[in-house]
PDB file of N, CA, C and O in Angstrom, chain B, residues numbered from 101:
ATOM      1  N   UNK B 101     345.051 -61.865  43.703  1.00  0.00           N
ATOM      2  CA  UNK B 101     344.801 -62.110  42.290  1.00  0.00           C
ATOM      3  C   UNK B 101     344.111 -60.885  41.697  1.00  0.00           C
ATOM      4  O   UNK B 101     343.244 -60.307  42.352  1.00  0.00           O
ATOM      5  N   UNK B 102     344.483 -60.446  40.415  1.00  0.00           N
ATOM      6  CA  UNK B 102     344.090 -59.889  39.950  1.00  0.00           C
ATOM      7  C   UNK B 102     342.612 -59.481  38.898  1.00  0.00           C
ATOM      8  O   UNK B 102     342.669 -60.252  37.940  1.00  0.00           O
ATOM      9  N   UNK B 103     341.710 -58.819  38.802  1.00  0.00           N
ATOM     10  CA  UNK B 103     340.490 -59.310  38.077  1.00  0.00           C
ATOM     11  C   UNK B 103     340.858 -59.410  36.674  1.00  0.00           C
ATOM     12  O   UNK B 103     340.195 -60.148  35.945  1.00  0.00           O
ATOM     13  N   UNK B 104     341.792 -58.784  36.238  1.00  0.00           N
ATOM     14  CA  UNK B 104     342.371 -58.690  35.141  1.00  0.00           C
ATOM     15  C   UNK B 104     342.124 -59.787  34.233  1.00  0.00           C
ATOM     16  O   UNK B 104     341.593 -60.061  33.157  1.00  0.00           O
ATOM     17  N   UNK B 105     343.076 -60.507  35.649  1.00  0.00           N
ATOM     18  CA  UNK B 105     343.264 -61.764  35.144  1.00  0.00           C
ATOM     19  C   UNK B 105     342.123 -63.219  35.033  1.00  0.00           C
ATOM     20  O   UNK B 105     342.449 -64.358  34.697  1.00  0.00           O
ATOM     21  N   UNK B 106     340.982 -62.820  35.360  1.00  0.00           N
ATOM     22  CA  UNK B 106     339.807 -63.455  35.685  1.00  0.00           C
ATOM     23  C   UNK B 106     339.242 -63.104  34.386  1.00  0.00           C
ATOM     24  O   UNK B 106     338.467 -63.811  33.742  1.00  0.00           O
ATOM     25  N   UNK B 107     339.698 -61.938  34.046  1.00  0.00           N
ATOM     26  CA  UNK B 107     338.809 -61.784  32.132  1.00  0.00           C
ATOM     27  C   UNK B 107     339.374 -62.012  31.307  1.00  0.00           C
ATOM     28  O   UNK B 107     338.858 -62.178  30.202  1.00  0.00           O
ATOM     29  N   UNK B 108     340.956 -62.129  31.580  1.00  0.00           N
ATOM     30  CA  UNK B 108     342.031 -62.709  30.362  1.00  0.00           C
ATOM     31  C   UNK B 108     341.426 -63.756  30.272  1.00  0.00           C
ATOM     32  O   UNK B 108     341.081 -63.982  29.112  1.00  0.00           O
ATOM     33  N   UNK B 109     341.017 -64.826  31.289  1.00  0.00           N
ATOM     34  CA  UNK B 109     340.963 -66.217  30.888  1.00  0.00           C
ATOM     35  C   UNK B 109     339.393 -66.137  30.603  1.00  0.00           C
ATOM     36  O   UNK B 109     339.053 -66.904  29.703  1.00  0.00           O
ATOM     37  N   UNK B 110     338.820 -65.719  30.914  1.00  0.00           N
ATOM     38  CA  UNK B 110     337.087 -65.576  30.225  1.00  0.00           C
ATOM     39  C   UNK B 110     337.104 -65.526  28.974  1.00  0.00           C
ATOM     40  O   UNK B 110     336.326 -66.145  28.249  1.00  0.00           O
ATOM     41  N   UNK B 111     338.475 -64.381  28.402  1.00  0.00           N
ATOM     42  CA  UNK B 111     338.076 -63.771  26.790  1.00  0.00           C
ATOM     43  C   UNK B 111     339.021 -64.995  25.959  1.00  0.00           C
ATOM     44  O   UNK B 111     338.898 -65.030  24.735  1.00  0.00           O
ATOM     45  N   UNK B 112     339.611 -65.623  26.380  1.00  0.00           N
ATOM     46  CA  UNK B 112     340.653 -66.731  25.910  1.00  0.00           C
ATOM     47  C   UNK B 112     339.451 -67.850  25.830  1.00  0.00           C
ATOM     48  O   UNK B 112     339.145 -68.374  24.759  1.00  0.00           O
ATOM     49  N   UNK B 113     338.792 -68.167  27.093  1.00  0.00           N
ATOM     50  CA  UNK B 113     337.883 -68.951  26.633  1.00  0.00           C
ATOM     51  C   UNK B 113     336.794 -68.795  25.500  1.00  0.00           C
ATOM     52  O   UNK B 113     336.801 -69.375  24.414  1.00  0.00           O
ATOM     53  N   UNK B 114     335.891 -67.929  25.948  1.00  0.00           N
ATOM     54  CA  UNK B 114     334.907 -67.696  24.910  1.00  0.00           C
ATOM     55  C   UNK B 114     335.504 -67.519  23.472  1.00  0.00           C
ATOM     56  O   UNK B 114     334.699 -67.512  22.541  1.00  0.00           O
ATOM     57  N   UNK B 115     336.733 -67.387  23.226  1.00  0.00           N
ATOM     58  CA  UNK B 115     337.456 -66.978  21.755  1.00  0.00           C
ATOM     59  C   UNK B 115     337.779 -68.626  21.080  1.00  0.00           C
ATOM     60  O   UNK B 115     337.730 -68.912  19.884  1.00  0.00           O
ATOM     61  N   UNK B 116     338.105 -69.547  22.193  1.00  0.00           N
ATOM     62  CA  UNK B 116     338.495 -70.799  21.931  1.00  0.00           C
ATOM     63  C   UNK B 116     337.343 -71.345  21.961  1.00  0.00           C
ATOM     64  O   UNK B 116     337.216 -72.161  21.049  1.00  0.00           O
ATOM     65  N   UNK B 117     336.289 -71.225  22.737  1.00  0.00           N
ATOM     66  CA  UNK B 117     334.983 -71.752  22.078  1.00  0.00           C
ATOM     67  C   UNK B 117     334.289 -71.494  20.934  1.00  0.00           C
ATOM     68  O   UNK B 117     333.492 -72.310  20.470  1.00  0.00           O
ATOM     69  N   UNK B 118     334.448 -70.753  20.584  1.00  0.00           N
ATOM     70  CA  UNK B 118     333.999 -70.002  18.993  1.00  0.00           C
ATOM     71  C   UNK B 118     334.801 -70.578  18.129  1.00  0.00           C
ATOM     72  O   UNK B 118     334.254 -71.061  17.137  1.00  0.00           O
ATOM     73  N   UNK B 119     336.080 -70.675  18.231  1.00  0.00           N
ATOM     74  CA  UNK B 119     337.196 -70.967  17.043  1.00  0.00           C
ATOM     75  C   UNK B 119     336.425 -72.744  17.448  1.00  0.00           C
ATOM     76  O   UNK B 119     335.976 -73.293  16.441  1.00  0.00           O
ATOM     77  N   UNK B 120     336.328 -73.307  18.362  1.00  0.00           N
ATOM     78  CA  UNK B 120     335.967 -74.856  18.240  1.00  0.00           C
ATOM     79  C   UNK B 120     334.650 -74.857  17.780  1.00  0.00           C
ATOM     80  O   UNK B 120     334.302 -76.012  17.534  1.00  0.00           O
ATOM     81  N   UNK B 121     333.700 -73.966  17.544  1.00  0.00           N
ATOM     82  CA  UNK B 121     332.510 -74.008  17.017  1.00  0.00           C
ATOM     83  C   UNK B 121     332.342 -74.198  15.761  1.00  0.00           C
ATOM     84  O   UNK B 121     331.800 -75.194  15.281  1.00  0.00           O
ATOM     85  N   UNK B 122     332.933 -72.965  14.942  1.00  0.00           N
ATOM     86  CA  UNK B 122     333.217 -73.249  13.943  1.00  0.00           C
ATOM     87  C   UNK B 122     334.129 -74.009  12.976  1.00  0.00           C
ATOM     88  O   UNK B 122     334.223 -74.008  11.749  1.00  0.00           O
ATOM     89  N   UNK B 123     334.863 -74.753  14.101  1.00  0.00           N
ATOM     90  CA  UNK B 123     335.918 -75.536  13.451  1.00  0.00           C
ATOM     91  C   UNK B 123     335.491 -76.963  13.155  1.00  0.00           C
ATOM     92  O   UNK B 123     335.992 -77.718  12.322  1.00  0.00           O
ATOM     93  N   UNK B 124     334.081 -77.298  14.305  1.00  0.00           N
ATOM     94  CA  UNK B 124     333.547 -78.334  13.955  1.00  0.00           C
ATOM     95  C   UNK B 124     332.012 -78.393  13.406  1.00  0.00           C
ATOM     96  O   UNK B 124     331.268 -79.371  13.471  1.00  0.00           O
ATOM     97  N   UNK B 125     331.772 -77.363  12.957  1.00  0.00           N
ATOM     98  CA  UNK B 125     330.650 -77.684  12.155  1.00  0.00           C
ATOM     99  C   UNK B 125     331.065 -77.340  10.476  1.00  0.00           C
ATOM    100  O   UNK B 125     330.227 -77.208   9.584  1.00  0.00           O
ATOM    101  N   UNK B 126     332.895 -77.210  10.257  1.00  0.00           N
ATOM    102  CA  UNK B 126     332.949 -76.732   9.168  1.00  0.00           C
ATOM    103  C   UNK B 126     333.564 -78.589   8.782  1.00  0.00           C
ATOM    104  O   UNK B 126     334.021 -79.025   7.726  1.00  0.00           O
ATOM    105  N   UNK B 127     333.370 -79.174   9.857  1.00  0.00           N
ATOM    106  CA  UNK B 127     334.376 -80.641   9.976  1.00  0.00           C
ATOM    107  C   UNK B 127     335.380 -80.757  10.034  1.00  0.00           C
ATOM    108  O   UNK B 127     335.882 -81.584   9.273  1.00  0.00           O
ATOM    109  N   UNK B 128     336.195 -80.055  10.898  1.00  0.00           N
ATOM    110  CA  UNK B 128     337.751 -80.171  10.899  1.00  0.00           C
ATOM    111  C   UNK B 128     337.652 -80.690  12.311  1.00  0.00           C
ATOM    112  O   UNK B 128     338.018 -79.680  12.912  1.00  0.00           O
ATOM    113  N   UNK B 129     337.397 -81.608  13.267  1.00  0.00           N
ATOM    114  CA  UNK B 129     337.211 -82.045  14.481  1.00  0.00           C
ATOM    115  C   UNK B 129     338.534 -82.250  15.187  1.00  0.00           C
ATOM    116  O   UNK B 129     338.743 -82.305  16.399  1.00  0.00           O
ATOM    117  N   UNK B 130     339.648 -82.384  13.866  1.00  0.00           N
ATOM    118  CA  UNK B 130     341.143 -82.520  14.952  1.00  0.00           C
ATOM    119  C   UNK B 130     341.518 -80.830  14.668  1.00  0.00           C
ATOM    120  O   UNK B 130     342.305 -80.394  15.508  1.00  0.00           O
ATOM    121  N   UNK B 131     341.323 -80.386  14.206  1.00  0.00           N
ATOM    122  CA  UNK B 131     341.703 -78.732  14.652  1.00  0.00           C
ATOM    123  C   UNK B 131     341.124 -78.417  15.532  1.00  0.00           C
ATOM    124  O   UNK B 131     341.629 -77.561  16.259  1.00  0.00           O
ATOM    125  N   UNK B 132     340.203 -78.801  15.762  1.00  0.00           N
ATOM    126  CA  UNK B 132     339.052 -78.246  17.156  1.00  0.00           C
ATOM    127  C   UNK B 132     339.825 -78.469  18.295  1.00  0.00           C
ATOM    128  O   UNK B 132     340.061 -77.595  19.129  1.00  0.00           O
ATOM    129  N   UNK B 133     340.243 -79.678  18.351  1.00  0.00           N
ATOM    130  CA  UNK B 133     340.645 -80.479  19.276  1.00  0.00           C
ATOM    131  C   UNK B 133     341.857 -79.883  19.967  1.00  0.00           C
ATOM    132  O   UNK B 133     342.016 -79.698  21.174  1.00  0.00           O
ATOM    133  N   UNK B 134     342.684 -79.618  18.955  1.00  0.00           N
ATOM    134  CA  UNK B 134     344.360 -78.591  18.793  1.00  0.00           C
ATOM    135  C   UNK B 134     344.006 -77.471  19.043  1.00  0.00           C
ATOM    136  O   UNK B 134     344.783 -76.850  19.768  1.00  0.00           O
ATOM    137  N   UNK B 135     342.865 -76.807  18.630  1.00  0.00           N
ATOM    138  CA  UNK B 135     342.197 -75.684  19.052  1.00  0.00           C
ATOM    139  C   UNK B 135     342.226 -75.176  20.779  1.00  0.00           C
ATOM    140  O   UNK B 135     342.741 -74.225  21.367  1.00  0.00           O
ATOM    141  N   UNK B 136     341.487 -76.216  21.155  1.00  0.00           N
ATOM    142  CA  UNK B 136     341.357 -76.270  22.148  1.00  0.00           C
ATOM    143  C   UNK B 136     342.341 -76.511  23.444  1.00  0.00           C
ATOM    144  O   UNK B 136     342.288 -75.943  24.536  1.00  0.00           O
ATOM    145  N   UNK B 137     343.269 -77.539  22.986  1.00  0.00           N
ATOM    146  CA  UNK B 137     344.389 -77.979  23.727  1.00  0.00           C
ATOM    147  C   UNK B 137     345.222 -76.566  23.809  1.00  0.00           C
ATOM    148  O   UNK B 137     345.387 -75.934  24.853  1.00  0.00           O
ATOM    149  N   UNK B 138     345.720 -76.185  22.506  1.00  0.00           N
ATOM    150  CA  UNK B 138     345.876 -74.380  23.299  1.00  0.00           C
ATOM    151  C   UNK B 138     345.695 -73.636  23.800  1.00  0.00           C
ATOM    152  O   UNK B 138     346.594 -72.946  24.283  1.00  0.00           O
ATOM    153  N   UNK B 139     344.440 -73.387  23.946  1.00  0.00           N
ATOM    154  CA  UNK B 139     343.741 -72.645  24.991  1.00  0.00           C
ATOM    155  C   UNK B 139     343.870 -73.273  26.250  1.00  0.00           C
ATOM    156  O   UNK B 139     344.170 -72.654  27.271  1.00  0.00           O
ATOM    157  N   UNK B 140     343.653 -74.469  26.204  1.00  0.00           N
ATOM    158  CA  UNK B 140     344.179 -75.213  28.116  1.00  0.00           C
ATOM    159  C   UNK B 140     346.018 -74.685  28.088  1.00  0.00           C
ATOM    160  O   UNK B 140     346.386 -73.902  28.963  1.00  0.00           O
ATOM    161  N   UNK B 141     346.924 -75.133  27.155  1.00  0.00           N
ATOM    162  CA  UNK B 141     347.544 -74.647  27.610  1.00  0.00           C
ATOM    163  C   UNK B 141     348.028 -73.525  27.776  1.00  0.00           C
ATOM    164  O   UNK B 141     348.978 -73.530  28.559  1.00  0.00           O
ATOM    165  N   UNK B 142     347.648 -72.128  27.170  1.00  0.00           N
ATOM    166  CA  UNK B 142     347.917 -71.082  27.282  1.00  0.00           C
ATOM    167  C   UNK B 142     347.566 -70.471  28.652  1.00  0.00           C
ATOM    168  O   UNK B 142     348.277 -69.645  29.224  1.00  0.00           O
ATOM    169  N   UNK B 143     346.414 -70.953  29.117  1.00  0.00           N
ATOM    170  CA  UNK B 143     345.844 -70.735  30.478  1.00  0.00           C
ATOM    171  C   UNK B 143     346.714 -71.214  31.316  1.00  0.00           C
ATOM    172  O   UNK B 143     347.405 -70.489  32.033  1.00  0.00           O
ATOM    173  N   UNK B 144     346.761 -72.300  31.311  1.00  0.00           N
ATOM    174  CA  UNK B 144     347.612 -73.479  32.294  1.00  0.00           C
ATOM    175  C   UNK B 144     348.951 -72.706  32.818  1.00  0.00           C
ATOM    176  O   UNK B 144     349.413 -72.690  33.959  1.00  0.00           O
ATOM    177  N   UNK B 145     349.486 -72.001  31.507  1.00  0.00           N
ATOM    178  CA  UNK B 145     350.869 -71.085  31.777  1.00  0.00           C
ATOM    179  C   UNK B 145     350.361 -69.716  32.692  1.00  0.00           C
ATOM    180  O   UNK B 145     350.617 -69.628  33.893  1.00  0.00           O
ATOM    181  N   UNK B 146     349.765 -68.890  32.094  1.00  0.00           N
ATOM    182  CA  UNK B 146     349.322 -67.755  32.724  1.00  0.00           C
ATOM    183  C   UNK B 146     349.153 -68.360  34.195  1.00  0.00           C
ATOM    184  O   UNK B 146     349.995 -67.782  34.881  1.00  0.00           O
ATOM    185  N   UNK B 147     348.229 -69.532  35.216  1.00  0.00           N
ATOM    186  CA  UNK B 147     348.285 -69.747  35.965  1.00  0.00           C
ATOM    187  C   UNK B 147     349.589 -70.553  37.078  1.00  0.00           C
ATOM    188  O   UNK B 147     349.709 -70.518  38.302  1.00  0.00           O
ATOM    189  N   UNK B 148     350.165 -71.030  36.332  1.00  0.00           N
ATOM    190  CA  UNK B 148     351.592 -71.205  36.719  1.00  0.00           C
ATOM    191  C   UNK B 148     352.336 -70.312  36.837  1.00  0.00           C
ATOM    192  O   UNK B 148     353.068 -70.502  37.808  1.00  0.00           O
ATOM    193  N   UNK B 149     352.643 -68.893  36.047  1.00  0.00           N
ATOM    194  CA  UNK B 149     353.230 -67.685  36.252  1.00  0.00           C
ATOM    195  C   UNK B 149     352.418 -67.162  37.966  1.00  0.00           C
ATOM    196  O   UNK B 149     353.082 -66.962  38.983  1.00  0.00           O
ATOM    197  N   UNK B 150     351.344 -67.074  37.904  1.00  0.00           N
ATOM    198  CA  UNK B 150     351.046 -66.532  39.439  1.00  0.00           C
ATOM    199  C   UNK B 150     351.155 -67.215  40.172  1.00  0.00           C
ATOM    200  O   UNK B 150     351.508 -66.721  41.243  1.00  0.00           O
ATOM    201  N   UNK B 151     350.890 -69.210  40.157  1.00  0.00           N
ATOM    202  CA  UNK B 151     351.607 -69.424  41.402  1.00  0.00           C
ATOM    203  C   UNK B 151     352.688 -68.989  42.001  1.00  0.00           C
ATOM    204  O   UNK B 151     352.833 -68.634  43.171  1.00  0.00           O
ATOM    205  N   UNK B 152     353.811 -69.056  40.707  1.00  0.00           N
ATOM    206  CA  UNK B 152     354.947 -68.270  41.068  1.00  0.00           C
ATOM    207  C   UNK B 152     355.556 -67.382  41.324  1.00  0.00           C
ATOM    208  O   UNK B 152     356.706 -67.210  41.728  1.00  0.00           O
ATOM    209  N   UNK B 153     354.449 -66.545  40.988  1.00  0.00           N
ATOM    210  CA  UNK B 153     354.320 -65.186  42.218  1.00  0.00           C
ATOM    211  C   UNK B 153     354.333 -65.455  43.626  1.00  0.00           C
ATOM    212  O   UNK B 153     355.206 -65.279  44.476  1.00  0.00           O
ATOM    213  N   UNK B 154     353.012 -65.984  43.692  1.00  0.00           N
ATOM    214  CA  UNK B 154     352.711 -66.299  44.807  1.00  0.00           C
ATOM    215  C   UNK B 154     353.534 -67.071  45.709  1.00  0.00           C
ATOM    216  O   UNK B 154     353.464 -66.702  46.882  1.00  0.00           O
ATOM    217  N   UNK B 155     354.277 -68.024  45.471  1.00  0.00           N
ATOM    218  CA  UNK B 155     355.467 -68.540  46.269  1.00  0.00           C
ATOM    219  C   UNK B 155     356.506 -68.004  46.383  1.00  0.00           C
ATOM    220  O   UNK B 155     357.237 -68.246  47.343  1.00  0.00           O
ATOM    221  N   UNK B 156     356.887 -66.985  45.252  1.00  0.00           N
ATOM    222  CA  UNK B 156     357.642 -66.067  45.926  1.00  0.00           C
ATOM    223  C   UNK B 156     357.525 -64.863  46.422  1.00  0.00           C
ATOM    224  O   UNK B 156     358.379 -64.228  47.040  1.00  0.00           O
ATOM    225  N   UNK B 157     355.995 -64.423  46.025  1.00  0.00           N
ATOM    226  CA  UNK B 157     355.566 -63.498  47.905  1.00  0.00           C
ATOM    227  C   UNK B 157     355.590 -64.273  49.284  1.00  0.00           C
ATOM    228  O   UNK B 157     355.540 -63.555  50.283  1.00  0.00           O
ATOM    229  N   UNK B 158     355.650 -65.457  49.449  1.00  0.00           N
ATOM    230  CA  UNK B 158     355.477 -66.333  50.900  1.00  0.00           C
ATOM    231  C   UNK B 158     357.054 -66.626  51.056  1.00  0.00           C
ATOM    232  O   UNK B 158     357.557 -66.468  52.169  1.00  0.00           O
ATOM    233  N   UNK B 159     357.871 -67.062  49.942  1.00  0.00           N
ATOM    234  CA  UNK B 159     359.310 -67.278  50.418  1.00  0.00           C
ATOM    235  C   UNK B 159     359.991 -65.505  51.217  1.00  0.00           C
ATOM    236  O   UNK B 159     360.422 -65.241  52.339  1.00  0.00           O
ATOM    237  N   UNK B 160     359.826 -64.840  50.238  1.00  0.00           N
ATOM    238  CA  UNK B 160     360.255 -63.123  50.729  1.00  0.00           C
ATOM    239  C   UNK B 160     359.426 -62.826  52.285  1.00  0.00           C
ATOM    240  O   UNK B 160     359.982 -62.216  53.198  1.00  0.00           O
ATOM    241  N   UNK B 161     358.299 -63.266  52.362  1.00  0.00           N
ATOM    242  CA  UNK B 161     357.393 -62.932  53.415  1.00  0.00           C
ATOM    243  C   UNK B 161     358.187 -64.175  54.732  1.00  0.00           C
ATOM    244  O   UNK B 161     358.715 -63.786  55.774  1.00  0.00           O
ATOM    245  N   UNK B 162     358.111 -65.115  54.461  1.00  0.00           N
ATOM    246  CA  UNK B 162     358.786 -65.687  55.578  1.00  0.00           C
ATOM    247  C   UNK B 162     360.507 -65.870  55.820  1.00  0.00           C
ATOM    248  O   UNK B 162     361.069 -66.445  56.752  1.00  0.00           O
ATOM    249  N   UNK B 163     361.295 -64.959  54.280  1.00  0.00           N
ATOM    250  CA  UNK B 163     362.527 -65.348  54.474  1.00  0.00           C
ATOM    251  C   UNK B 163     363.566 -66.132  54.096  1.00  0.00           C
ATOM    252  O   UNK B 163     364.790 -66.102  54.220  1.00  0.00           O
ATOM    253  N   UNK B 164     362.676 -66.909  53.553  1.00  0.00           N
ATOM    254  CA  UNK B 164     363.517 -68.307  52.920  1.00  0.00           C
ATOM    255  C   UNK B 164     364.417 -67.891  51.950  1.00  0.00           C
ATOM    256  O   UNK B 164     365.121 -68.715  51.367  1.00  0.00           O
TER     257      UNK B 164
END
């Protein structure tokens, strides 16, 4: 794994915590919410792309 990728998702977070900060003290609590659900899933993808690395360094590595 890359560290890269350990600060992509740091700076994705802290950016989605801020955008939900101010999204709910301005009272928009379902934007926050949508806010947020993007950021899980934007992550969620980025980490699914390297599993799939990763299974296909072990398929190439054993052959399959």
């Amino acid at each position: 794994m890359d560290v890269d990728l350990i600060f992509q998702i740091a700076a994705i977070g802290i950016l989605v915590s801020v955008l939900n900060q101010v999204l709910i003290r301005s009272g928009r609590e379902e934007q926050a919410m949508m806010t947020t659900l993007a950021g899980l899933v934007v992550v969620l993808m980025m980490l699914v792309q390297q599993i799939n690395q990763l299974f296909g360094m072990v398929k190439t590595l054993f052959g399959f």
